[in-house]
Structures are given as C-alpha cells and as structure tokens.
N, C-alpha and C positions, 0 to 999 in steps of 0.2 A: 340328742345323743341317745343310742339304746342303751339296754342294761348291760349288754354284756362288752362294748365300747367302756363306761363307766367301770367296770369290776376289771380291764385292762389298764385304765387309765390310774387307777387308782391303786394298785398291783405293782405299778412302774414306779408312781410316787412313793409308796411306802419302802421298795426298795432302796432307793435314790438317796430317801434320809436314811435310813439305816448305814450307808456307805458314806453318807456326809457325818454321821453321828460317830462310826469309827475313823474318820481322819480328824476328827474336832479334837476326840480322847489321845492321840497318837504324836508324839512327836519326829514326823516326817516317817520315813520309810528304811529299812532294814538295805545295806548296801551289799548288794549283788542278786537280790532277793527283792523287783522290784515294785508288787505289790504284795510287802509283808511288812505292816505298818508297827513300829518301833515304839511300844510303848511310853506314855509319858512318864518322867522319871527314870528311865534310862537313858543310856549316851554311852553310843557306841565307839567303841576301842582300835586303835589302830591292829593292823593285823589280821584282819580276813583273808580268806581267799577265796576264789571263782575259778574254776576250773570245766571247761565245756571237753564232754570225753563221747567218742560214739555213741554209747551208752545213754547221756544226756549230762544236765550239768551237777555239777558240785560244787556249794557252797557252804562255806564255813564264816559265822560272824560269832566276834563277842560284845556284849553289851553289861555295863555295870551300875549300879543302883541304890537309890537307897528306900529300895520295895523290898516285900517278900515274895516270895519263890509262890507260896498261894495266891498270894495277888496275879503275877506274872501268868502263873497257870489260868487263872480265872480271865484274866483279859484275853487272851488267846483262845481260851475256850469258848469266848463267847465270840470275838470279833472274826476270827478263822472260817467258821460255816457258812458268813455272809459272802466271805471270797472264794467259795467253792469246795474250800475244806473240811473233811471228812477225819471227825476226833477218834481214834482207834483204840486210843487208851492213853493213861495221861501222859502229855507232852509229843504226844505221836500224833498228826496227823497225814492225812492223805489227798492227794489231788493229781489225776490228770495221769499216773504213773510215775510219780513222784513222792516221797517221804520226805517229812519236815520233822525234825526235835528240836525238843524246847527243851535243854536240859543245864543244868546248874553243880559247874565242875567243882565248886566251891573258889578258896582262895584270895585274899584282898579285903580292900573295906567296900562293905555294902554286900549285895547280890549279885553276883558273876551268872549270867546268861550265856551260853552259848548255842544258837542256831544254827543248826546241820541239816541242809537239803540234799539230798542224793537221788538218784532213780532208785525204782522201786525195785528191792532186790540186791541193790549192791552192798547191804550191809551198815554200820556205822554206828 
C-alpha cells in the first residue's frame, strides 16, 4: 500500500471513531433533528414540533436534565463540527443553510434545553 493510500486509510479511521466516540457519549438522537445526538443525561420532552416550509424545515425540541448549561454548551461545542457544524457563537451553529440553537429557557427541575433549527435567515 503507498503512502498516500495509507494517510487515506487512516484519515477515514480516525474519522469513523470520532463519530463512534460521539454516539458512545449520546443518548440516542434529538427527535426531528436526525443526526443531532441528545446528550447523555438528557431526556427529551414531549412537545416538539417539525415543520417542513418552502423555506426548509423547522424544528423545535425540549430536553431536561440534571447537567449544566456549560456542560451542555461544551458537548455540542465539541461533538457539532465533527457532523459538519459550524460554531458561530455560543449555542449557534451553522450547517448546509441551516441554524441550530442550543438554548436554555430556564423553568422546571434540572436544565431545560431547547433546540431550534430553522433555515438560515428565518430568524428565531
């Protein structure tokens, strides 16, 4: 095998676990949002919505916990850019034309999560 077969081969691998390594840390995946992996120690809430508009889609999920919000931010921050997303500022990233927030309405016991994807531009 040449070198640069090898620096492919191995390029593929290191991606592969990094994507194994955030579904290890994840408890299952964000509902209507389906590769936006659900932090462990969250458990998401009844009450989302999905809504597919010309535009593109919109989704809303809540999830609640007994994390903090810096943690929350820090796992996103780091497991986000491996699925293509682009961190714009805290809790906001970007992909594809698309916006995602990670943001914390408060209320309840533990950490209240709410995930808001929208297309890019429509606000929210």
């Amino acid at each position: 095998m040449n070198r640069s077969c090898r620096r492919i081969l191995f390029g593929s691998s290191l991606v592969a676990a990094l994507v194994v390594a955030t579904v290890t840390f994840a408890d299952g995946f964000v509902s209507g949002i389906e590769d936006l992996p659900l932090m462990q120690g969250l458990e998401e809430t009844e009450g989302g919505m999905v809504f597919d508009s010309p535009a593109g889609r919109i989704v809303e999920a809540v999830a609640v916990g007994a994390v903090s919000p810096e943690d929350v931010l820090e796992f996103y921050a780091e497991t986000l850019p491996q699925l293509g997303w682009t961190s714009t500022e805290d809790g906001v990233f970007r992909r594809e034309g698309e916006v995602l927030r990670v943001e914390f309405p408060g209320g309840g016991d533990g950490t209240t999560v709410r995930f808001a994807l929208s297309p890019e531009g429509h606000g929210g």
